[in-house]
NUVOZA-383799 format. One line per field, with one value per residue (C-alpha): residue number from 1; x, y, z. Coordinates in Angstrom, 2 decimals. Example, Ala and Ser with C-alpha at 12.3 -4.5 7.8 and 13.67 -1.06 7.14 Angstrom:
// residues 2
nr	[1,2]
xx	[12.30,13.67]
yy	[-4.50,-1.06]
zz	[7.80,7.14]
END
This chain:
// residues 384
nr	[1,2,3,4,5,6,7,8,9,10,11,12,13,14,15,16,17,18,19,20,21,22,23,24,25,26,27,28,29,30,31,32,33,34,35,36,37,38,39,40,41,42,43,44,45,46,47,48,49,50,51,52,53,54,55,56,57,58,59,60,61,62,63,64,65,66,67,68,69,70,71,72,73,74,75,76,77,78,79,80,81,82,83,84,85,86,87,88,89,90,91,92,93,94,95,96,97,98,99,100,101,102,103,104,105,106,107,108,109,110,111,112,113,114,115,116,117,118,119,120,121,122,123,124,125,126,127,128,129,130,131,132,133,134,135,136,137,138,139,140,141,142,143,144,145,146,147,148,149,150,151,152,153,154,155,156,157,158,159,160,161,162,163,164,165,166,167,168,169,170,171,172,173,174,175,176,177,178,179,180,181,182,183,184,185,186,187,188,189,190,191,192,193,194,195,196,197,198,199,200,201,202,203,204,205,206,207,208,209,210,211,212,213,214,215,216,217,218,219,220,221,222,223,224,225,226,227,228,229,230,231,232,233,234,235,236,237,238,239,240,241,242,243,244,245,246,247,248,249,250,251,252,253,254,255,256,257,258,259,260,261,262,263,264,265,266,267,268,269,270,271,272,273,274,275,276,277,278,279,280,281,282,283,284,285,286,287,288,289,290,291,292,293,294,295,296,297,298,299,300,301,302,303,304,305,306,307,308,309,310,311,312,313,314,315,316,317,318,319,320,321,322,323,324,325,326,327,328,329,330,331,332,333,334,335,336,337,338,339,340,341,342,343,344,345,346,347,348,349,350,351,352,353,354,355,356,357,358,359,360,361,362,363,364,365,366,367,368,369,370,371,372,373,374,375,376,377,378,379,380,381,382,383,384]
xx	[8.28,10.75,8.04,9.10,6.12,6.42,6.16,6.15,8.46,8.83,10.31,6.45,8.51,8.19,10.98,10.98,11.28,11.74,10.88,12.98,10.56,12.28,10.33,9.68,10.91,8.55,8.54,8.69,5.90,5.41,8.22,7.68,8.87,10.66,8.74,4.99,4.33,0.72,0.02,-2.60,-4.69,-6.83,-10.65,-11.35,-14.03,-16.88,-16.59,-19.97,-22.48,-24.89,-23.46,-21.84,-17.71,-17.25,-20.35,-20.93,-19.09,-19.52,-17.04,-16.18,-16.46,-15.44,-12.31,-11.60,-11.77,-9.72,-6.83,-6.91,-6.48,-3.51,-2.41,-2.70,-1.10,1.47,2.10,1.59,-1.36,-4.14,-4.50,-8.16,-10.00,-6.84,-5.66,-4.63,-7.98,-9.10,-10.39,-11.99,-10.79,-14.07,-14.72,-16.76,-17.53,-20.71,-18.48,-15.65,-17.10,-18.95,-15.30,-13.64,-16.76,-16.60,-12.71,-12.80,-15.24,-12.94,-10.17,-11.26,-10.85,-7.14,-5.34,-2.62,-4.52,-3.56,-5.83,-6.11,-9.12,-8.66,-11.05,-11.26,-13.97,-13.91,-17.89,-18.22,-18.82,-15.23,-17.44,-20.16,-17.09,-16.88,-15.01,-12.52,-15.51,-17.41,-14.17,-14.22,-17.32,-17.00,-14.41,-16.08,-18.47,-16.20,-14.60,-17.40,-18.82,-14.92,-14.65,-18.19,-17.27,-14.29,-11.91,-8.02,-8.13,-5.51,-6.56,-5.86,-4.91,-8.12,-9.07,-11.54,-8.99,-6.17,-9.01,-10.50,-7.55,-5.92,-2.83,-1.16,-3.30,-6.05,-4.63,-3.99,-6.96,-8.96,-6.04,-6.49,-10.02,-9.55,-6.43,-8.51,-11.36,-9.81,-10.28,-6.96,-4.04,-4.24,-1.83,-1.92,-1.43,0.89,0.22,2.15,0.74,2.48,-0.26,-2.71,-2.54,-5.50,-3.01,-0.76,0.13,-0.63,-0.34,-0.27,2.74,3.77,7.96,8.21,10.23,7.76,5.03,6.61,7.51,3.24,2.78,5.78,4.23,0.78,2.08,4.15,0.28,-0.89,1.68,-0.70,-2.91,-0.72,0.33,2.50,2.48,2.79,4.35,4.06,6.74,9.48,11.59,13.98,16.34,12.57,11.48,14.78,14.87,10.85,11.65,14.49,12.33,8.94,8.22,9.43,6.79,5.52,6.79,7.41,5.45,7.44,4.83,7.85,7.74,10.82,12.87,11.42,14.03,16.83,14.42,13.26,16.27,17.17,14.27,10.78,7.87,5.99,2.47,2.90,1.11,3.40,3.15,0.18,1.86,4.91,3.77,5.50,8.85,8.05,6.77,9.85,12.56,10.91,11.70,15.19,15.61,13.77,16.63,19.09,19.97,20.47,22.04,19.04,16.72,17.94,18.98,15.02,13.68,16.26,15.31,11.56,12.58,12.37,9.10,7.98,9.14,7.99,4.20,4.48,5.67,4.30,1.66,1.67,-1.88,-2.51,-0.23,-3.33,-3.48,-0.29,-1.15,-4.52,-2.39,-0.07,-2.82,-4.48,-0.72,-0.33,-4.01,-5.21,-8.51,-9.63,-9.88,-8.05,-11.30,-11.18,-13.50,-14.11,-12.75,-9.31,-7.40,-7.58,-4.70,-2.11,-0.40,0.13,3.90,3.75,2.15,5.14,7.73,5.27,5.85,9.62,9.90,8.03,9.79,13.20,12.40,11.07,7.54,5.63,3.86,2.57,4.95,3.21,-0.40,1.40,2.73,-1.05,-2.55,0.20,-0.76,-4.52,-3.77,-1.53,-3.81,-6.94,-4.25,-3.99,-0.36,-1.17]
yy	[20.99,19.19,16.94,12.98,10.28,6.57,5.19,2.06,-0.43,-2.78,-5.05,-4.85,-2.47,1.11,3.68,7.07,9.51,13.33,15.48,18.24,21.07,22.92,25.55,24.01,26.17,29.10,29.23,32.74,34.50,35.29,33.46,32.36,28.26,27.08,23.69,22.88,21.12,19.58,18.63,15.64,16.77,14.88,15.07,15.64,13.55,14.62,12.60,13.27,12.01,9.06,7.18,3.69,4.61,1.49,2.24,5.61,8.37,11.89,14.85,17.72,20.61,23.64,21.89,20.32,23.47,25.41,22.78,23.48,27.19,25.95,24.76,27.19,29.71,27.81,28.26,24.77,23.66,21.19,17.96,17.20,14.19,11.74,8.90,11.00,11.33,8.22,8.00,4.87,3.52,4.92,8.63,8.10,9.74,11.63,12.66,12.61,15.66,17.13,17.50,18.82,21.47,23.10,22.80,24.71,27.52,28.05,28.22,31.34,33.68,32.30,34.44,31.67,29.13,25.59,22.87,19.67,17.29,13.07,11.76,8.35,5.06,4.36,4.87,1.35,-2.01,-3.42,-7.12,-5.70,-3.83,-6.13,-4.29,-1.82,0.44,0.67,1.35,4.65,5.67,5.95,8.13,10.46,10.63,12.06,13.63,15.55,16.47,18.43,19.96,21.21,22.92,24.18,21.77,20.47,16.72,14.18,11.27,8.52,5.17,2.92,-0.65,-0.91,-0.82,-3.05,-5.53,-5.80,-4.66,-7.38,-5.67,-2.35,-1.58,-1.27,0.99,3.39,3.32,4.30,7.30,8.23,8.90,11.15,12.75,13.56,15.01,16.98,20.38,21.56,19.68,16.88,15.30,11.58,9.08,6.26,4.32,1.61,-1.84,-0.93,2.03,-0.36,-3.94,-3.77,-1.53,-4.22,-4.92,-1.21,-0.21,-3.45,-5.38,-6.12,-5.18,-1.82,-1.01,-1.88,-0.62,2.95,2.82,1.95,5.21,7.39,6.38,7.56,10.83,11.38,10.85,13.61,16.18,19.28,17.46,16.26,18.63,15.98,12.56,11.74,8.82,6.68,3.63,4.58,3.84,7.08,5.57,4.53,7.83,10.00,7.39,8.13,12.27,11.85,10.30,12.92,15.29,18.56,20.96,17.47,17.71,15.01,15.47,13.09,10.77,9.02,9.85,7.81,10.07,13.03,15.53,14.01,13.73,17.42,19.00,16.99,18.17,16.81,18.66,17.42,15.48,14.24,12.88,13.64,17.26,17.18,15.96,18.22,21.19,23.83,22.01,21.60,25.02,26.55,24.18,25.03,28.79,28.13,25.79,28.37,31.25,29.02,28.22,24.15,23.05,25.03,23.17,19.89,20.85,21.58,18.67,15.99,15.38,14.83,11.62,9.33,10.10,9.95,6.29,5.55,7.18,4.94,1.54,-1.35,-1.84,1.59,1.93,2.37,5.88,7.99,7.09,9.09,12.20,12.48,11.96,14.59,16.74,15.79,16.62,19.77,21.22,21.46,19.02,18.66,14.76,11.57,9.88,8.75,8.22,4.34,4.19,3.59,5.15,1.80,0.55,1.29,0.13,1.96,1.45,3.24,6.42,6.32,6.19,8.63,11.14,10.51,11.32,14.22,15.75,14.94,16.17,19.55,19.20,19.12,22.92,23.18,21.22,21.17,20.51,17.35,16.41,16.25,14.65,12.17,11.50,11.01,8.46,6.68,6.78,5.28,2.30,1.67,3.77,6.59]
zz	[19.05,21.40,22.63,22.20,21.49,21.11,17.58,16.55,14.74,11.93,14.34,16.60,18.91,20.19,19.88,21.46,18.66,18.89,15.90,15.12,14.78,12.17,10.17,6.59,3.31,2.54,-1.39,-3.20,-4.69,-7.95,-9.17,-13.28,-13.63,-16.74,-16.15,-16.19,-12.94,-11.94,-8.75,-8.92,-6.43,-3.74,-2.40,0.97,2.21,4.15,7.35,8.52,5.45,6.22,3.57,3.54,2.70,0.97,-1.42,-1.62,-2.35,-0.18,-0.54,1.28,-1.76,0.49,1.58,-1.72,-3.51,-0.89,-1.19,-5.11,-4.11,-1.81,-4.83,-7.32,-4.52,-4.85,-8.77,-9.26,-11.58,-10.48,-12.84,-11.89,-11.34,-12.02,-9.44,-6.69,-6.37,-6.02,-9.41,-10.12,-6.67,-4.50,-7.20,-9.63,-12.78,-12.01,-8.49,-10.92,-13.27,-10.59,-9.42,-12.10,-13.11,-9.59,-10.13,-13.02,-12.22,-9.21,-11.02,-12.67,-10.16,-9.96,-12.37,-14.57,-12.94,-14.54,-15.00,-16.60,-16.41,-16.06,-19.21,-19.40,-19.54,-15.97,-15.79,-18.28,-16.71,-16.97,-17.94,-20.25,-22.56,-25.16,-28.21,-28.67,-30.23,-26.73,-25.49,-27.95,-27.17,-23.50,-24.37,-26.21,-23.56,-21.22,-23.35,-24.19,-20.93,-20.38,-23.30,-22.70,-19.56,-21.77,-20.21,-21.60,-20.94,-19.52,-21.60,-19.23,-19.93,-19.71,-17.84,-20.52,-23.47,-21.60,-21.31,-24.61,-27.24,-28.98,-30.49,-30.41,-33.61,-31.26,-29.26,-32.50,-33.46,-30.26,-29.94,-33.55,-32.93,-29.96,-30.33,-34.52,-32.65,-29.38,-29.20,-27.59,-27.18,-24.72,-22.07,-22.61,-19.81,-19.23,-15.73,-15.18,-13.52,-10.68,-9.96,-11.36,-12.34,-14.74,-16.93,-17.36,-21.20,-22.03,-25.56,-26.57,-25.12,-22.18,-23.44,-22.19,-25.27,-27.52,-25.77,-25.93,-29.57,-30.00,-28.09,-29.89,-33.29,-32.00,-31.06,-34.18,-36.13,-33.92,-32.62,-32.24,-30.70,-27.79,-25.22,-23.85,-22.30,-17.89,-18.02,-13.96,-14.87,-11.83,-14.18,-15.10,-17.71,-19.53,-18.98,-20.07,-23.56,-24.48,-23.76,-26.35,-28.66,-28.35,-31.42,-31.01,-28.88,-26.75,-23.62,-21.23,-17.86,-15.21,-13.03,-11.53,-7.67,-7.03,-9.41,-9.75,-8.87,-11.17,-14.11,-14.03,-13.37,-16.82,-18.70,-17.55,-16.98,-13.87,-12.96,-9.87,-6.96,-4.44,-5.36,-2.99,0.13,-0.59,-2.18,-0.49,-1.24,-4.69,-5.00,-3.71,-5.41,-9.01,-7.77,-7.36,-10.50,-13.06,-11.54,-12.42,-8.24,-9.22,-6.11,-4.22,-5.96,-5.35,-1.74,-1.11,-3.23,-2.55,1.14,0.29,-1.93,0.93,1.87,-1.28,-1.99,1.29,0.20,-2.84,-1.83,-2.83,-3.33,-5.07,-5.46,-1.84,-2.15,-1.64,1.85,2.66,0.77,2.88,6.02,5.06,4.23,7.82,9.51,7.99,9.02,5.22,6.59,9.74,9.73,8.60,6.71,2.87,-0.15,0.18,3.67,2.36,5.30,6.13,3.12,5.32,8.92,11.81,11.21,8.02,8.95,12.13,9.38,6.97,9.90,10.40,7.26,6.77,9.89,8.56,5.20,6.91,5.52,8.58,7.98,11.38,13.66,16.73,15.09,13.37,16.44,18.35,15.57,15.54,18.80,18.45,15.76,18.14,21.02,19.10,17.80,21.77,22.08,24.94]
END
């Protein structure tokens, strides 16, 4: 792929730009990690549905489950239904469980296959939830609909609860209640504002300190109950502190796609969006780390840090947009259309730099495919 194309510029200009074309890593099979890593995996939507994107939500299932088989190929594990997926941002829960029920089924013809399932209250009426108790039932809805399909869950952090909770005592007692009535152990879910401004104040405070000492005591209440806690803050030092602080057996599952390389070669497990886009990489660079190859690992990983901060730049919530692309790039869907039409969240400009990149990074699976659909996103923004 020697071909050069004319992408545009922060500065409103176009530069002549020549990927490189080099092959990307090829992970090795059957190759046992010494960290847990979930990929947080997307939905493919279906492009062709009469349905109004901005209302209605229509996915692809064939597609959606074969990327989870990507996945799983892969030796990563799927963490179902969670923001990658546009949870609560265009999937809803009845879309949301559909998901996760064909998810599982599928993932029992995957031998090892890992999967954990997003439970949360996103199906109440963010202004009709007026106490914390409404709050715990709509968890226990969900909750019960995935542990019916014999589900784990990723108890994720909840609009709901940030809305209505009055002190970090609120917060204990709506995590008291679930983690006391969970079935297996659970991953619990810390997303920062950044993801999602309606989390601000999360756990009760808006000191990140204190906040994390709310959480810490709530898993110290319950430590069979909790797998582990993702933590999204892009914040590493944060991060490294809480893992010194978690009961023995709780692991710490990274969410921090600026740092992610640095912080599991230290220690943290993984739950990551930007396993999606870069899943080969990651694949391949958990290989090296669990033989003990460090420098490999961080030779293979270290190069796809850039994109990722570039895929979640402020405004962070809009990140999904750049795992569908690189899906769309690297031939894993056939089009460049979202649940709620949110292809639209980013510019021009920062799919050119997306694909930079990717290239530089050697993530670009099929080089020349990536380079024609490149194109055809150029040419319908007016760029022949």
């Amino acid at each position: 792929m020697t071909e050069a194309l004319q992408l545009p510029t922060a500065a409103g200009t176009l530069q002549a730009y020549t990927p490189r074309g080099a092959s990307p890593v090829k992970p090795a099979r059957n190759v046992a990690f010494n960290r847990i890593a979930y990929s947080a995996a997307h939905v493919v939507a279906d492009p062709r549905a009469a349905v109004d994107p901005w209302l209605q939500c229509a996915v692809d299932w064939d597609a959606t489950i074969a990327y989870r088989r990507h996945l799983w190929s892969l030796g990563l594990g799927v963490a179902e239904a969670m923001d990658t997926a546009q949870r609560g941002m265009g999937l809803d829960w009845p879309t949301s469980l559909e998901l996760i029920r064909r998810s599982l089924d599928a993932a029992k013809d995957v031998p090892g296959a890992l999967v954990a399932s997003g439970c949360g209250t996103d199906h109440l009426v963010l202004d009709d939830v007026k106490t914390v108790d409404e709050v715990i039932a709509g968890y226990e809805e969900q909750m019960s609909a995935i542990e019916k399909l014999g589900g784990k869950l990723i108890v994720m952090a909840s609009r709901a609860l940030a809305r209505v909770a009055q002190s970090p005592a609120d917060y204990e007692r709506v995590y008291d209640r679930i983690l006391s009535q969970a079935k297996q152990p659970v991953v619990l879910h810390w997303l920062g504002d950044m993801f999602d401004p309606a989390l601000a104040g999360y756990w009760g405070s808006s000191d990140v300190d204190k906040a994390m000492d709310t959480a810490l005591g709530i898993i110290a209440a319950h430590p069979h109950k909790v797998d582990g806690i993702k933590i999204s803050l892009l914040d590493k030092d944060k991060e490294i502190a809480m893992r010194a602080r978690l009961p023995a057996g709780v692991r710490m599952y990274t969410g921090d796609d600026f740092n992610y390389a640095e912080l599991i070669d230290s220690g943290s497990h993984a739950l990551l969006g930007i396993f999606d886009a870069i899943a080969p990489a990651a694949s391949a660079a958990l290989g090296e780390l669990a033989q003990g190859n460090v420098e490999k690992f961080h030779a293979i990983l270290g190069p796809t840090v850039p994109l990722s901060r570039h895929i979640f730049a402020a405004p962070t919530r809009f990140y999904k947009t750049g795992v569908v692309f690189m899906a769309w790039l690297n031939g894993h869907q056939s089009h460049f259309t979202m649940v709620g039409g949110q292809q639209s969240t980013r510019s021009l400009v920062h799919f050119a730099e997306l694909f930079r990149l990717a290239d530089a990074a050697n993530l670009l699976e099929q080089p020349d495919l990536a380079l024609r659909r490149m194109k055809t996103l150029l040419a319908l923004h007016g760029i022949d």
